[in-house]
ROVOKOL-194556 format. One record per residue (C-alpha): residue in three letters; x, y, z. Coordinates in pm, whole numbers, plus 50000, padded with zeros to 5 digits. Layout:
N
ALAXYZ/...
***
This chain:
210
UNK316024885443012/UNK318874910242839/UNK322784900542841/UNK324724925942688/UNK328214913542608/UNK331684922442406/UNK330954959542391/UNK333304985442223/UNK333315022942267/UNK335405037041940/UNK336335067241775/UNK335805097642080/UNK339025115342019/UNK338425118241671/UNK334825128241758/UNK335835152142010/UNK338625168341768/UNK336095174741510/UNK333585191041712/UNK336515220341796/UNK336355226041363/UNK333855251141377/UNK335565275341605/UNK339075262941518/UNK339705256941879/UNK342075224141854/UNK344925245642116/UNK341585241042380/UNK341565205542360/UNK343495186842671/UNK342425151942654/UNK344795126642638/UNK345765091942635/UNK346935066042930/UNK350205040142878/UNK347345015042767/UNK346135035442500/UNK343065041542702/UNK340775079242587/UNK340485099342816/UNK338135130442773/UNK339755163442947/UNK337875191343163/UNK338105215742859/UNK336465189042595/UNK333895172542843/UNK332655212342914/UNK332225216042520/UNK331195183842436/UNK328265188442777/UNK327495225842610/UNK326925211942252/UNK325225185342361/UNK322495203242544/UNK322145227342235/UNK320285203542058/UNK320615172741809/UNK322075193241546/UNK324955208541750/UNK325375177741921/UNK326445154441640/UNK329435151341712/UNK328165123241892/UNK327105107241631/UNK330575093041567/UNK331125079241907/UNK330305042041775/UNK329665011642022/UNK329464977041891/UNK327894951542118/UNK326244921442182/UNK323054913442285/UNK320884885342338/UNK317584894042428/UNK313884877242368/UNK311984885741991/UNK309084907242200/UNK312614933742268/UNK313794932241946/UNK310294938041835/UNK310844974142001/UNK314844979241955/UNK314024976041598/UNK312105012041617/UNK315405022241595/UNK316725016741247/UNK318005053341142/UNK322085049441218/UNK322265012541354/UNK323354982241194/UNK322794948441330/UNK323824909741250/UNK321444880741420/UNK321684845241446/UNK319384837641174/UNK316054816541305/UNK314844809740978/UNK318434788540929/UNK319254776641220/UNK315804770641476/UNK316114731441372/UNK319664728441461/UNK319424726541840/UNK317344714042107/UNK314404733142192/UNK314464738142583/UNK313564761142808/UNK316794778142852/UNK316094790042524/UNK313424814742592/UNK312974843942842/UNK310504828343090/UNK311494845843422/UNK308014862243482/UNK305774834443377/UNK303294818543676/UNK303434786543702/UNK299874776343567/UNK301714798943261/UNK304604781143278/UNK303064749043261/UNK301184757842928/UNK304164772842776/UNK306264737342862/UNK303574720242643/UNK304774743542373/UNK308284738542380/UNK307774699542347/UNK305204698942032/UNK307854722841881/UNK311094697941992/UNK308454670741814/UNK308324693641484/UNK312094697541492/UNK313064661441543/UNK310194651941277/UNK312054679541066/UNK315514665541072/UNK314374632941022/UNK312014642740702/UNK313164674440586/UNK309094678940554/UNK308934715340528/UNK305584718840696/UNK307194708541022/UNK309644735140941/UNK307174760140867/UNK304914749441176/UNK307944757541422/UNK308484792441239/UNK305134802641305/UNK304764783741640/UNK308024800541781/UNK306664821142157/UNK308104857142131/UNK309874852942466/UNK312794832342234/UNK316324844242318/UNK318424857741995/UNK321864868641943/UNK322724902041777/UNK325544919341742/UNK324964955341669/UNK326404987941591/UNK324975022841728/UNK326195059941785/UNK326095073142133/UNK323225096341924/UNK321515065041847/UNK321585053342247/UNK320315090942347/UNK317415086942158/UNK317015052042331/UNK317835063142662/UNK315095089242698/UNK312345071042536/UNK313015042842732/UNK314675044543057/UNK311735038543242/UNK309545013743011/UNK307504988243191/UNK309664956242994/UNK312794949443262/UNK314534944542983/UNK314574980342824/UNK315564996643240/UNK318694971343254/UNK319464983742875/UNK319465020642978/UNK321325008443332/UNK324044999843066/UNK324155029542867/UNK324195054343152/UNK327625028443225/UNK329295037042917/UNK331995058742898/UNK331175098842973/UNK327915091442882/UNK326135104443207/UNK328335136743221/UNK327225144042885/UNK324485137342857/UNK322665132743227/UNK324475153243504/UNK324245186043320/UNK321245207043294/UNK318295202443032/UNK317265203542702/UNK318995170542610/UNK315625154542511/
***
């Protein structure tokens, strides 16, 4: 299970202008912007902006000021691989080490969508001894109960990040990962490709991208 929420796609035109410096080309530029205050890249900017991007990572880093913030909640065995990606990303978590004995351990709390039911069964027995660690927990404020749920804790358990990337951050991502064998990294890459000119930049035009 992935749910990406609350995204934000900032800074483009600023991004955009910039890349235009080295040639002092600005007069080129035609984007604009709607009544809402919407961006909206032009057919002279999305033609440079598809030509540096294909030059390589060092032309292209320009993109590295587009900046989406999002959030995601997604189970500890994704995280486990998102966090390959530390080089330009910032992220803020609910913290399990503070709050794991604050609320009800249930199922809904975990990723469990692909289990078999002989799995699912097992994993059920799980989830109670560790709701019988947390309630002996609040009650005795015994740390080994604590520590027992830490280290007891199935990697399928759902957490809350919000994080910060460039769209150079989510290239990388997209073509490691688009077609990974976890669900959870093809719906990921589903949403990139979404995101604002990111498939005419990046995808539509010819090669070398990678």
């Amino acid at each position: 299970m992935i749910e990406i929420k609350n995204y934000e796609v900032m800074n483009f035109a600023n991004a955009i202008r910039g890349a235009r410096n080295p040639l002092l080309s600005w007069e080129k530029s035609d984007s604009t912007y709607d009544d809402q205050a919407n961006f909206s890249l032009g057919e002279n900017d999305l033609k440079l902006a598809q030509k540096l991007c294909h030059a390589g990572s060092d032309h292209r880093k320009f993109l590295r000021q587009v900046i989406v913030s999002v959030d995601i909640t997604a189970p500890l065995y994704w995280w486990k691989e998102f966090d390959t990606y530390k080089v330009g990303t910032v992220a803020n978590s609910t913290s399990t080490m503070h709050t794991i004995h604050k609320n009800k351990i249930s199922l809904d709390c975990f990723s469990t969508e692909k289990m078999n039911a002989e799995t699912l069964n097992v994993f059920t027995s799980v989830l109670e001894q560790l709701e019988n660690l947390r309630n002996s927990y609040l009650k005795t404020k015994d740390k080994n109960c604590w520590y027992s749920m830490i280290q007891l804790l199935p990697s399928s358990f759902n957490q809350l990040r919000t994080c910060t990337l460039s769209y150079e951050n989510l290239i990388n991502i997209y073509w490691s990962r688009k077609n990974h064998k976890l669900d959870e990294w093809v719906a990921f890459c589903d949403w990139i490709t979404a995101l604002p000119y990111f498939r005419e930049i990046v995808i539509e035009s010819k090669p070398s991208v990678k």
